[in-house]
DSSP file (Angstrom, degrees, kcal/mol; ACC not computed):
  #  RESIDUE AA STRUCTURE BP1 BP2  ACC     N-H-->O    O-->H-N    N-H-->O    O-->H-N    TCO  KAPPA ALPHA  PHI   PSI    X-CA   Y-CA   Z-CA
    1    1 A X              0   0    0      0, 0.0    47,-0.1     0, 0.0     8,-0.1   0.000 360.0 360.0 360.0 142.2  -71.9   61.4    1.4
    2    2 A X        -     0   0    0      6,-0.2   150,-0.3    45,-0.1     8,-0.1  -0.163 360.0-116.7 -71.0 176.3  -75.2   60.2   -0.3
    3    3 A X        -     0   0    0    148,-0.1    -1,-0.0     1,-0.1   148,-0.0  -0.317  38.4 -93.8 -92.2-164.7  -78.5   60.7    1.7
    4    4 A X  S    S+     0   0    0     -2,-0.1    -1,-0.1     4,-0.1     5,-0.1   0.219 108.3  98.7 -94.5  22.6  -80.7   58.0    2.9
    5    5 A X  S    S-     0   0    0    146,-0.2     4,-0.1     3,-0.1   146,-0.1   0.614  98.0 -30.6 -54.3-142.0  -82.3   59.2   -0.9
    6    6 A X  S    S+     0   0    0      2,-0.1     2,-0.1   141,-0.1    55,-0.1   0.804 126.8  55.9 -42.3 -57.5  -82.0   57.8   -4.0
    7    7 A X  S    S-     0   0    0    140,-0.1     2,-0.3   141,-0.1    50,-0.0  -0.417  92.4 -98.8 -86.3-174.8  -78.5   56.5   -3.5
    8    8 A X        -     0   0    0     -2,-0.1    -6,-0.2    -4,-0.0     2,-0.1  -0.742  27.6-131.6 -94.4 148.5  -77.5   54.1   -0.6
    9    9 A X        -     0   0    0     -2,-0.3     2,-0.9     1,-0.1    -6,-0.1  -0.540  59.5 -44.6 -84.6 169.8  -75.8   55.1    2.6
   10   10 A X        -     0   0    0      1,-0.1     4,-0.2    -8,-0.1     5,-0.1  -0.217  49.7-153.7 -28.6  48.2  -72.8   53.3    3.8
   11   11 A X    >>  -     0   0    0     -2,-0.9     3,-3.5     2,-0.1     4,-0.8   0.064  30.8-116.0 -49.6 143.2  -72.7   49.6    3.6
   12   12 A X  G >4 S+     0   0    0      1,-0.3     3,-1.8     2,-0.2    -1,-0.1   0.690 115.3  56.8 -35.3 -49.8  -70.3   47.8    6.3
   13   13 A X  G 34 S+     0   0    0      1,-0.3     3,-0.4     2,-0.2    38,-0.4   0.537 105.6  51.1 -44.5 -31.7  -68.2   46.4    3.0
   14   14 A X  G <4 S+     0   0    0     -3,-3.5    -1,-0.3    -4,-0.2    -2,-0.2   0.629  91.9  62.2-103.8   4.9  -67.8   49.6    2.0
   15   15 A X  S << S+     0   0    0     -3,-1.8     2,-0.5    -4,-0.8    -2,-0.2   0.120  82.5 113.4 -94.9   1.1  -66.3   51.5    5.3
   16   16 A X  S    S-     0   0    0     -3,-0.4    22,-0.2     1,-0.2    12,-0.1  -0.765  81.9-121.3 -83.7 136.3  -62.8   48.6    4.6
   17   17 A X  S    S+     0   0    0     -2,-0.5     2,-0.2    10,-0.4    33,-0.2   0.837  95.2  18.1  -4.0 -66.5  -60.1   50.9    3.7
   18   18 A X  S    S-     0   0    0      6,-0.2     4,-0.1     8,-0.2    33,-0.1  -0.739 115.9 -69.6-145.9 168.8  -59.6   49.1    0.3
   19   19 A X    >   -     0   0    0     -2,-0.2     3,-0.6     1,-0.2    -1,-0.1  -0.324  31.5-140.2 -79.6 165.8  -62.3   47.0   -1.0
   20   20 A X  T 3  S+     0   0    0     -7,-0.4    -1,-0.2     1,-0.3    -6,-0.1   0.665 101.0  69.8 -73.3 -11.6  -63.2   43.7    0.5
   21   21 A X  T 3  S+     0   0    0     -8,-0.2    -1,-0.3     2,-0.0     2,-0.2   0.355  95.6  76.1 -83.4  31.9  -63.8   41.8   -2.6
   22   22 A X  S <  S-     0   0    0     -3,-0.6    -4,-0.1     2,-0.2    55,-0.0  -0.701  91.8-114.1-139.4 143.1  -59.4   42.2   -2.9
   23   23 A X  S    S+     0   0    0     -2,-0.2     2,-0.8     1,-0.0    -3,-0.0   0.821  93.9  90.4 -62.4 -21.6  -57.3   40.2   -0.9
   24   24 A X        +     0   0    0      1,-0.1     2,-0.3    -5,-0.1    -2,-0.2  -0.564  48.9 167.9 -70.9 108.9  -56.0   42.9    0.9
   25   25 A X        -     0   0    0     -2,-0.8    -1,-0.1    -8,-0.1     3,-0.1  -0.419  10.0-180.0-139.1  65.1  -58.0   43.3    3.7
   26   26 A X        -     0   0    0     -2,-0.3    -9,-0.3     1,-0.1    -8,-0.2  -0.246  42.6 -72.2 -62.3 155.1  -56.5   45.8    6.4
   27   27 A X        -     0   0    0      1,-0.2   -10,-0.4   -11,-0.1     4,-0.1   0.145  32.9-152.5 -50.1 166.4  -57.8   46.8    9.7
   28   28 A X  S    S+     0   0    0    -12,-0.1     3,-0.2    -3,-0.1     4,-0.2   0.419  76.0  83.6-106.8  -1.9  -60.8   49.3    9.5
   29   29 A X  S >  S+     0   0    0      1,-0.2     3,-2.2     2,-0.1     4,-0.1   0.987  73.6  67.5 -61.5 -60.7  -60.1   51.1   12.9
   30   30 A X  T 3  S+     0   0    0      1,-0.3     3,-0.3     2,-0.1    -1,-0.2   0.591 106.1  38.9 -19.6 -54.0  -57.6   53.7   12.0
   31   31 A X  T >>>S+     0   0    0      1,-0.2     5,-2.1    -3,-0.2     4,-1.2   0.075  74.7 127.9 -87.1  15.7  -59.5   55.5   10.2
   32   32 A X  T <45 +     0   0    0     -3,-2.2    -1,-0.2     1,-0.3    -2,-0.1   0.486  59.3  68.8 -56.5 -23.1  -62.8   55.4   12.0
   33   33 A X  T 345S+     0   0    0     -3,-0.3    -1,-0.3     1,-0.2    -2,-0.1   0.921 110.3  38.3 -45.5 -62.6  -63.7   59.2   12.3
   34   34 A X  T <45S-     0   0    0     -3,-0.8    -2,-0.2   -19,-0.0    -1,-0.2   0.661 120.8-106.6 -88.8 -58.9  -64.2   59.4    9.0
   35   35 A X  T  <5S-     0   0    0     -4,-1.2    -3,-0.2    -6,-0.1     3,-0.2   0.505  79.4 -34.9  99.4  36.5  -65.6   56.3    8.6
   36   36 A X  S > <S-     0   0    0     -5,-2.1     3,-2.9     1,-0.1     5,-0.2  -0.138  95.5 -57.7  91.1 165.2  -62.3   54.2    6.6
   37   37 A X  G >  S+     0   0    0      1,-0.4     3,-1.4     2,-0.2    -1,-0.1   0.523 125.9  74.0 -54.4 -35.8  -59.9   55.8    4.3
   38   38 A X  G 3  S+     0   0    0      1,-0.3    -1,-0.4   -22,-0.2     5,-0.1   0.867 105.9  39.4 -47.2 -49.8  -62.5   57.0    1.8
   39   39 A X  G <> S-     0   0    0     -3,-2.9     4,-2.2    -8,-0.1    -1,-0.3   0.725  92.5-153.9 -76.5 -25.8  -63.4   59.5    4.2
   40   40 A X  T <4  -     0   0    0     -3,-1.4     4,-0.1     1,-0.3    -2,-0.1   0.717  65.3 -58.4  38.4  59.0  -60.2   60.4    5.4
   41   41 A X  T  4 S-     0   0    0    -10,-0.4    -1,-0.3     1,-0.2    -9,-0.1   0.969 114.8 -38.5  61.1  58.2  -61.0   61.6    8.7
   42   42 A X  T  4 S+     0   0    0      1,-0.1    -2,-0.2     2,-0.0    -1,-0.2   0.938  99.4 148.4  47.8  43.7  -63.3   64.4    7.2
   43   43 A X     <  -     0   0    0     -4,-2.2    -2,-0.1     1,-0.3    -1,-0.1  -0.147  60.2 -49.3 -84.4-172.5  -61.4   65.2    4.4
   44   44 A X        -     0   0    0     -4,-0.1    -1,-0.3    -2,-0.1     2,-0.2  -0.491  63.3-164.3 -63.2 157.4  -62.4   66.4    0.8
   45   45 A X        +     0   0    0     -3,-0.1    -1,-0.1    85,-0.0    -6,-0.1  -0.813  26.5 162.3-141.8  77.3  -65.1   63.9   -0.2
   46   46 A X        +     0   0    0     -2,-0.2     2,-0.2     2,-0.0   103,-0.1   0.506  63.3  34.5-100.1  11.1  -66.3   63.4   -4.0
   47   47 A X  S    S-     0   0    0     -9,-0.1     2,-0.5   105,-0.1   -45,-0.1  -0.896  89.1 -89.3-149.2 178.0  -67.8   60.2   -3.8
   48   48 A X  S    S-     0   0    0     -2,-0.2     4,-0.4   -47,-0.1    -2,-0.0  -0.716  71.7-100.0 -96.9 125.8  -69.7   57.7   -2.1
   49   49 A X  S    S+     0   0    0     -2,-0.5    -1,-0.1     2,-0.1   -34,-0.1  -0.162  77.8   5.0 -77.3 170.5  -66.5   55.5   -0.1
   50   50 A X  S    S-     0   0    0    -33,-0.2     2,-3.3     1,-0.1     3,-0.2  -0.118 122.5 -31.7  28.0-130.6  -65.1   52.5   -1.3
   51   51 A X  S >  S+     0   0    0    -38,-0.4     3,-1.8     1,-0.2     4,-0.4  -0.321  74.1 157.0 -88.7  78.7  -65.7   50.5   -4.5
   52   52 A X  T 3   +     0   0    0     -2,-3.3     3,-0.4    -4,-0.4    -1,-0.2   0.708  60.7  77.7 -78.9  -4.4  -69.4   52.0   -4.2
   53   53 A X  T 3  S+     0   0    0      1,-0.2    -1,-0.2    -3,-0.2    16,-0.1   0.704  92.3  51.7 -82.0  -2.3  -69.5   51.2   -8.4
   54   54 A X  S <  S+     0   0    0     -3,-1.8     2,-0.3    15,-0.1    -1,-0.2   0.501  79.7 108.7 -93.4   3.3  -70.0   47.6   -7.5
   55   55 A X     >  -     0   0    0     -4,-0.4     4,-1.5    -3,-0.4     5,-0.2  -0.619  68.8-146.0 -74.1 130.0  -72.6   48.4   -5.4
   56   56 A X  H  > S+     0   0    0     -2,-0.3     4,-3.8     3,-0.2    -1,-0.2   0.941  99.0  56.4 -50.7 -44.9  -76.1   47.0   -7.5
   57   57 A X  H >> S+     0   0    0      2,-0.2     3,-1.5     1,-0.2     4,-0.8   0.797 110.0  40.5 -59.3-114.4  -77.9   50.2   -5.7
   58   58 A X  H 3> S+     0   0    0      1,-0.3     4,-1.8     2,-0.2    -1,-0.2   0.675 114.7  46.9   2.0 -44.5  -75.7   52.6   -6.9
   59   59 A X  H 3X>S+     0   0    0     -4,-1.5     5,-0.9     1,-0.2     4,-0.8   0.948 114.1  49.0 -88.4 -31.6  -75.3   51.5  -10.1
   60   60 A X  H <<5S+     0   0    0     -4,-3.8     3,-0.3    -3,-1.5    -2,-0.2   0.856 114.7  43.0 -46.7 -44.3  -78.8   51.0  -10.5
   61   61 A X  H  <5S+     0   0    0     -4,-0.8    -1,-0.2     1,-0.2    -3,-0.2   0.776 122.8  41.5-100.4 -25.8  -79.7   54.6   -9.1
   62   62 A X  H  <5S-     0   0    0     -4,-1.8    -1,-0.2    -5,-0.4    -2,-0.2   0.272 103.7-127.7-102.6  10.0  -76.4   56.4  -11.5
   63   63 A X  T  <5 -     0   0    0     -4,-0.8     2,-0.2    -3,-0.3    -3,-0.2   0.896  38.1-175.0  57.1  48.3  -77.0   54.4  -14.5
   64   64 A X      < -     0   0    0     -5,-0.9    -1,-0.2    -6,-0.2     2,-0.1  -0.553  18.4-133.1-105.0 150.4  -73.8   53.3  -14.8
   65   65 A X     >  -     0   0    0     -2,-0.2     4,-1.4    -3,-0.1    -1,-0.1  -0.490  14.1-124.6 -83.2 154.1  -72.7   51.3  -17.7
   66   66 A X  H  > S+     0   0    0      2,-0.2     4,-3.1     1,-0.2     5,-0.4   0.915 117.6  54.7 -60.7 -38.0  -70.4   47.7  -17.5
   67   67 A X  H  > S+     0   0    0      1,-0.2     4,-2.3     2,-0.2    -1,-0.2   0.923 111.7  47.1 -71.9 -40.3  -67.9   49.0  -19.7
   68   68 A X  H  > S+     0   0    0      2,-0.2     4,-1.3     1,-0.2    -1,-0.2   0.957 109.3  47.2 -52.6 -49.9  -67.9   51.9  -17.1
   69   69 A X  H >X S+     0   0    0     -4,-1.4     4,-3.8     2,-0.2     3,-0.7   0.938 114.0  52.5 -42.2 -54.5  -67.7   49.8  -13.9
   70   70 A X  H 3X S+     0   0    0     -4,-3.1     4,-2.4     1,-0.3    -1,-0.2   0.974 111.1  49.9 -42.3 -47.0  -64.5   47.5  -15.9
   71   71 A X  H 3X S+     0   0    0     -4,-2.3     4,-0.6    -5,-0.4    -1,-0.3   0.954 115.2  41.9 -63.5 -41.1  -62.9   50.9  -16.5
   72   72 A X  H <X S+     0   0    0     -4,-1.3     4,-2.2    -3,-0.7     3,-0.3   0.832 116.1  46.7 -84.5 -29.7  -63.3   51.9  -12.7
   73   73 A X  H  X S+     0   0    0     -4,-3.8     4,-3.7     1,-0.2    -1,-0.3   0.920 108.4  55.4 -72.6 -25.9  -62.3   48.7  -11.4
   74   74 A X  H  X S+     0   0    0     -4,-2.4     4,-1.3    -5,-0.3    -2,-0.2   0.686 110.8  41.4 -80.9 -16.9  -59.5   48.6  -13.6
   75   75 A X  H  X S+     0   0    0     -4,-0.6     4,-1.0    -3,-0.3    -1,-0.2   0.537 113.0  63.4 -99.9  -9.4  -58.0   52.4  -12.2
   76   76 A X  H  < S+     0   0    0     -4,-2.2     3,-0.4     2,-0.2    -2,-0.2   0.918 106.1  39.9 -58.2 -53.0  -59.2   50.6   -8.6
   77   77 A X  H >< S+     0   0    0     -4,-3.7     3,-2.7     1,-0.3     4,-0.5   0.995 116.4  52.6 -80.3 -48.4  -56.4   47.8   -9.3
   78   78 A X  H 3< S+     0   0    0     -4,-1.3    -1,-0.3     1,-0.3    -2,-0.2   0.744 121.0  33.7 -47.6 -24.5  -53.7   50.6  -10.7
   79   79 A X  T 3X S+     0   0    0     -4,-1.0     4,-0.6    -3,-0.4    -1,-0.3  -0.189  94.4  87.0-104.5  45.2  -54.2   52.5   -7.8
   80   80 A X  H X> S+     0   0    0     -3,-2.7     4,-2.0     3,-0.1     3,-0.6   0.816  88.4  54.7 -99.0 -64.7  -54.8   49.8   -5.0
   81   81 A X  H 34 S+     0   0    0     -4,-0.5    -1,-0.1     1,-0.2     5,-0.1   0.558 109.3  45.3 -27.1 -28.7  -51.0   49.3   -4.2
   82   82 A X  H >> S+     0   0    0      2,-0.1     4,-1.9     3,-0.1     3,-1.6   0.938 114.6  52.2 -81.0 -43.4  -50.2   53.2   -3.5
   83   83 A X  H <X S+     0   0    0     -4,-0.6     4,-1.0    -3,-0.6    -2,-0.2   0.723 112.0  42.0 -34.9 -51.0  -53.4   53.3   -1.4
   84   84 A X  H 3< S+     0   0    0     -4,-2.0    -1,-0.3     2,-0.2    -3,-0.1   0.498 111.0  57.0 -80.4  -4.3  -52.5   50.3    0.9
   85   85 A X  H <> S+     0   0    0     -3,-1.6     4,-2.6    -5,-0.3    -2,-0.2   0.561 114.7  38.0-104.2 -29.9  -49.0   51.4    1.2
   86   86 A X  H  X S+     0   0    0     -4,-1.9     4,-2.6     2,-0.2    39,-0.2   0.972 112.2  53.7 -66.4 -46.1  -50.3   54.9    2.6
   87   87 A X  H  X S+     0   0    0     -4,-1.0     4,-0.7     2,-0.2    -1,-0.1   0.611 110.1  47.1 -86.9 -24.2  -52.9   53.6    4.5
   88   88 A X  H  > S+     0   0    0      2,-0.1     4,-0.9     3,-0.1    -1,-0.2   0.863 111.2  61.2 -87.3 -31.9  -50.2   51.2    6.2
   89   89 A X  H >X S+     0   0    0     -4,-2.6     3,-2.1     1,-0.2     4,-2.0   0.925 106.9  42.7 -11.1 -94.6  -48.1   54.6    6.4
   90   90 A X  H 3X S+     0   0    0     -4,-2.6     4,-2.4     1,-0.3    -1,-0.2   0.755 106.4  50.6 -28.6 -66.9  -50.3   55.9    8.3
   91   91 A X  H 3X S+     0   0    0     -4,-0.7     4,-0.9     2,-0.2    -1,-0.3   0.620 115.5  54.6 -68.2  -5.2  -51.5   53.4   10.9
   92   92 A X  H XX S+     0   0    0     -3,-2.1     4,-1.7    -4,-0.9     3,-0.8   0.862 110.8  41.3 -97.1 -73.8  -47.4   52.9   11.5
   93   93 A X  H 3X S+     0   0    0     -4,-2.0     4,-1.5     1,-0.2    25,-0.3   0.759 115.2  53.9 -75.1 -10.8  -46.7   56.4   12.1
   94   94 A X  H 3X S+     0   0    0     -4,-2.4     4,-4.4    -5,-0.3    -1,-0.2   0.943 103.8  54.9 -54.1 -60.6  -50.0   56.5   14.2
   95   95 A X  H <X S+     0   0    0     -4,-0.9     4,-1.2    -3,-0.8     5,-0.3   0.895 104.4  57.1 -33.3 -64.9  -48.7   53.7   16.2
   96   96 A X  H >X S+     0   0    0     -4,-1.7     4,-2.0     1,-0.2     3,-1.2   0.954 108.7  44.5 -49.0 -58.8  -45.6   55.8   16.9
   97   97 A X  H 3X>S+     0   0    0     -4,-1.5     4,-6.3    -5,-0.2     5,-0.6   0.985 102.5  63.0 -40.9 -66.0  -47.3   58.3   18.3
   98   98 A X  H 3<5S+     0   0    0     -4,-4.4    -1,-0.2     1,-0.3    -2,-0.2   0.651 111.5  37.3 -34.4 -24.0  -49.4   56.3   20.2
   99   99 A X  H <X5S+     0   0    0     -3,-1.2     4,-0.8    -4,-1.2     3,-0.3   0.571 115.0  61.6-103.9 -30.5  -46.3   54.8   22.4
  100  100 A X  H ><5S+     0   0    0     -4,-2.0     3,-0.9    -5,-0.3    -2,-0.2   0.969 103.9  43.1 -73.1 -39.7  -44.7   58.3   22.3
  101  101 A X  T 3<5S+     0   0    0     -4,-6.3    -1,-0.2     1,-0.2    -3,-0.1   0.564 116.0  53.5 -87.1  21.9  -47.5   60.0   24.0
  102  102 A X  T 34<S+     0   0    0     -5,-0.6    -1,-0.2    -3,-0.3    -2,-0.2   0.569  80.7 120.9 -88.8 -32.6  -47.5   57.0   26.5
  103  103 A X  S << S-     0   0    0     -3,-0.9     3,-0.2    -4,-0.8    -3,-0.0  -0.089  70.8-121.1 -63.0 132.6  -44.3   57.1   27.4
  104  104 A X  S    S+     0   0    0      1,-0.3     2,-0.7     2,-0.0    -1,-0.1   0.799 110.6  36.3 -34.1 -52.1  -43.0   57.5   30.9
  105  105 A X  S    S-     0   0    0      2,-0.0     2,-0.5    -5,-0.0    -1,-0.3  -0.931  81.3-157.4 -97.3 100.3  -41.2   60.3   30.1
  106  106 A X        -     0   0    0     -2,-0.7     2,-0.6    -3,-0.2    -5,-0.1  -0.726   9.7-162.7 -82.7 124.6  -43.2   62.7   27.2
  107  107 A X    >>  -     0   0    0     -2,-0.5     4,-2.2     1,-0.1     3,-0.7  -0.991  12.5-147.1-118.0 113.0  -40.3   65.0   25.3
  108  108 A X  H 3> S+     0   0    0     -2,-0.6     4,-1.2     1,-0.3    -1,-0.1   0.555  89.1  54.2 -49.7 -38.9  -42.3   67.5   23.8
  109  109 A X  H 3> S+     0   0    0      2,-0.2     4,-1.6     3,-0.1    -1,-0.3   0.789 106.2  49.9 -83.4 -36.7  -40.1   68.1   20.7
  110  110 A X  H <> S+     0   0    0     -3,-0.7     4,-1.8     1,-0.2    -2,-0.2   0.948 116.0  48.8 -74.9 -49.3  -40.1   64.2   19.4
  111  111 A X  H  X S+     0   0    0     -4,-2.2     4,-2.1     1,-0.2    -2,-0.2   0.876 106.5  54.0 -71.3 -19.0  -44.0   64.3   19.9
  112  112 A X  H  X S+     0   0    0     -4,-1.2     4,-2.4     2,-0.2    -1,-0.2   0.935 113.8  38.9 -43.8 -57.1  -44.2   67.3   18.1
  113  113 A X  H  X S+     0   0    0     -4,-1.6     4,-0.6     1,-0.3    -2,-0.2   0.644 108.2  61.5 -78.8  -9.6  -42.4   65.8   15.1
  114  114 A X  H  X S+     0   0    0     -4,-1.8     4,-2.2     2,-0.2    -1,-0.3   0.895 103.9  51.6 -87.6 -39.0  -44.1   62.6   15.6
  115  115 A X  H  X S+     0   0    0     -4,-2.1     4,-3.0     1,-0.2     5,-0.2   0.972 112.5  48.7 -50.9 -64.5  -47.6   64.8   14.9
  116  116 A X  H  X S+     0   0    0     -4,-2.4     4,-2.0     2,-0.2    -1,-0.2   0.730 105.3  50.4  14.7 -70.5  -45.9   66.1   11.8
  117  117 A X  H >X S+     0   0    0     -4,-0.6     4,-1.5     2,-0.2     3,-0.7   0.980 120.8  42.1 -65.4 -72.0  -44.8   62.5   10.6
  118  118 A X  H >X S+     0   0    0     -4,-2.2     4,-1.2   -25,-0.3     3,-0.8   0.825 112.7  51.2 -17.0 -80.2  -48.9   61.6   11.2
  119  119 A X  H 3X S+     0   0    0     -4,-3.0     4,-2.1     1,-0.3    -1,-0.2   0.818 118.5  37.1 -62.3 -36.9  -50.4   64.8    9.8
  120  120 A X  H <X S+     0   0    0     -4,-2.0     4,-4.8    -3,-0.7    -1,-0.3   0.978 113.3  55.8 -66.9 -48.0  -48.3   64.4    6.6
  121  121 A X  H <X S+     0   0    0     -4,-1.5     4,-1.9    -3,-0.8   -31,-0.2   0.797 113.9  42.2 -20.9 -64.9  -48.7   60.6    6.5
  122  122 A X  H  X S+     0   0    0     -4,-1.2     4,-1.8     2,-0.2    -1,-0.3   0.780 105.7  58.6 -86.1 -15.2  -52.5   61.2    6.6
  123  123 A X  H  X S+     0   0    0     -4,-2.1     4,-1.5    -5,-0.4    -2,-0.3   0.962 107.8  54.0 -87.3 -42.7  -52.3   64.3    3.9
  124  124 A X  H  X S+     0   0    0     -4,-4.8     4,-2.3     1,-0.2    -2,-0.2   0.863 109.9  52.4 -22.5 -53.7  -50.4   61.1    1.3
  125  125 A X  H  X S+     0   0    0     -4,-1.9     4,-1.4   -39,-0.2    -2,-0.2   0.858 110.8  37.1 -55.2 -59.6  -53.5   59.2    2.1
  126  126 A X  H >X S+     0   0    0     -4,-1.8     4,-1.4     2,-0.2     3,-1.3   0.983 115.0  54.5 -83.7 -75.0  -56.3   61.7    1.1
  127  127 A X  H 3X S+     0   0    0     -4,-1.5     4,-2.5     1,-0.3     5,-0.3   0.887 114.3  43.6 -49.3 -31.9  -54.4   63.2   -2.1
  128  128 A X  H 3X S+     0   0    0     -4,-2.3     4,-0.8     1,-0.2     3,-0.4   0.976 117.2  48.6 -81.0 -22.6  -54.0   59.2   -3.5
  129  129 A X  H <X S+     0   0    0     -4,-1.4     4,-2.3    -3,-1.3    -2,-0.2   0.865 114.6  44.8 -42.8 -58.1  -57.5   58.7   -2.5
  130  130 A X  H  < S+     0   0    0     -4,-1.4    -1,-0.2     1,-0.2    -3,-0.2   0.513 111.6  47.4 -72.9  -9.6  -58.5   61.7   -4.2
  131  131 A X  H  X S+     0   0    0     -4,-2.5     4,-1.2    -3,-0.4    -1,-0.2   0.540 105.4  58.0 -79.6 -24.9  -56.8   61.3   -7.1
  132  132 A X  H  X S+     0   0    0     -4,-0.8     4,-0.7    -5,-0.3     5,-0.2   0.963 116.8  49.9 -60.2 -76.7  -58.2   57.3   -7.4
  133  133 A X  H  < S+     0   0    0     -4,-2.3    -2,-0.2     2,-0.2    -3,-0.1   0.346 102.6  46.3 -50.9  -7.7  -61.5   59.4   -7.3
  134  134 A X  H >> S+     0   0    0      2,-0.1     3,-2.4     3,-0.1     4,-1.7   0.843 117.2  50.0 -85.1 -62.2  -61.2   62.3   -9.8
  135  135 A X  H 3< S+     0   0    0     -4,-1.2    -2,-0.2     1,-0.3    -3,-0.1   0.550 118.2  43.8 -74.6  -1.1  -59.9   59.3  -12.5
  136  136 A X  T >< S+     0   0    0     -4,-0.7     3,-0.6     2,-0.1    -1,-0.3   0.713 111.4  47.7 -77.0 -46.0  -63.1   57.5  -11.2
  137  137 A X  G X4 S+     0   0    0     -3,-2.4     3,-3.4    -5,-0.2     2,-0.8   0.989 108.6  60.2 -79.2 -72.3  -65.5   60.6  -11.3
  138  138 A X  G 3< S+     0   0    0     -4,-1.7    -1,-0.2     1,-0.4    -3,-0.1   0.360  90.5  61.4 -36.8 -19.5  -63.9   61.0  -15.0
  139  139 A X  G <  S+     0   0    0     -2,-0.8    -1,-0.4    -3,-0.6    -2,-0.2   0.372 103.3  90.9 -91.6 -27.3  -65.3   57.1  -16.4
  140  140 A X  S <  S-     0   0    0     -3,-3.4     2,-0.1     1,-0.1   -76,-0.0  -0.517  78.3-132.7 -97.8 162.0  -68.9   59.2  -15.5
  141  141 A X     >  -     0   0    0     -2,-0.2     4,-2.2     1,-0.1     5,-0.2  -0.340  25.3-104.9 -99.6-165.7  -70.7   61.0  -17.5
  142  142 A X  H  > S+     0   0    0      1,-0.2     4,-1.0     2,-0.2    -1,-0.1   0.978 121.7  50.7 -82.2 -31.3  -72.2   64.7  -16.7
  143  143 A X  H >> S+     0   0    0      2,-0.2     4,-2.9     1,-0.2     3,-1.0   0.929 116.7  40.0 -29.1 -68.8  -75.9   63.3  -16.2
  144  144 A X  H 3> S+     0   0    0      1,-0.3     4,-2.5     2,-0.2     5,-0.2   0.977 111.9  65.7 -69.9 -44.3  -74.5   60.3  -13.4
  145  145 A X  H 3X S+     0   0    0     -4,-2.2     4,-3.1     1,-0.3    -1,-0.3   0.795 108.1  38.9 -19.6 -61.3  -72.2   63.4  -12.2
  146  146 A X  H << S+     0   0    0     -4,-1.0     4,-0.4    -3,-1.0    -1,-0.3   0.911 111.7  45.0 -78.3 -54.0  -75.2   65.0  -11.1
  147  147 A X  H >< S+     0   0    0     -4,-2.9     3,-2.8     2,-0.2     5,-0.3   0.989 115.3  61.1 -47.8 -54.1  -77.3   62.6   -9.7
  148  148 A X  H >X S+     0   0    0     -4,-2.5     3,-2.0     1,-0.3     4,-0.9   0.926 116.0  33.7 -14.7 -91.9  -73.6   61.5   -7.9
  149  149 A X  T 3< S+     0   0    0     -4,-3.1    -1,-0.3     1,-0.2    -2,-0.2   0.216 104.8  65.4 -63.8  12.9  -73.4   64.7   -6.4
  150  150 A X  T <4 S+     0   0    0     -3,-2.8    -1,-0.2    -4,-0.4    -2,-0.2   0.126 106.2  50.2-118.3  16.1  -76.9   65.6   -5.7
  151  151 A X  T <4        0   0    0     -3,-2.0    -2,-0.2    -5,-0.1  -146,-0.2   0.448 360.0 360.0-123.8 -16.4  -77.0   62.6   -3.1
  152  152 A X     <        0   0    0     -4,-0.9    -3,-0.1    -5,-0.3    -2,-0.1   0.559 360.0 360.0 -93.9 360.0  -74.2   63.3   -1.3
């Protein structure tokens, strides 16, 4: 995560799930530990979360090129569909839980399996996230790499 350095820290617009400037525009609680999907509850992290290459700051502070941004937005829109389909995963099998361990009668074995369904659910979620973000990191070169990673 950058510092309050060179690059910018979080803006709200960049804590949605999936970006705002997209129609898709899903809750941002689920994932709130974390601080939305990008983070994935304090999972691996190799970037600055959401579409942070449209950010003016950012591009300004990594030199980033247009041709670059097009390229990033353009593996953004190939992977936005697996990403929102995960991310709805997730908040469904969350949900489940949420009524199981509510329930008048808690049976230890269903909630068990219901942690399970979750933990996997959320481990779908971080590998397409982190995979959007290697084929992101890859559109940089090793210069913005560094600066990238030396804010975070």
């Amino acid at each position: 995560m950058p510092s309050a350095g060179t690059l910018p820290g979080n803006s709200p617009r960049n804590n949605s799930p999936l970006d705002t400037r997209t129609s898709v525009s899903p809750s941002s609680e689920p994932a709130q530990q974390g601080g939305g999907m990008s983070t994935m509850r304090g999972g691996l992290q190799l970037g600055p979360p959401g579409r942070w290459w449209d950010d003016k700051h950012y591009v300004k502070a990594l030199h980033l090129r247009p041709e670059q941004q097009k390229r990033m937005d353009g593996l953004f829109d190939e992977n936005r569909a697996t990403l929102l389909n995960r991310f709805q995963t997730l908040e469904q099998e969350e949900s489940k839980m949420e009524a199981l361990s509510h329930a008048q009668t808690l049976d230890e074995a269903t909630l068990f399996a219901q942690i399970d369904r979750v933990s996997q659910a959320r481990a779908d979620l971080e590998k397409a996230n982190t995979h959007l973000t290697l084929q992101v990191r890859k559109e940089m070169d090793a210069a913005q790499l560094t600066r990238l990673d030396k804010d975070r």
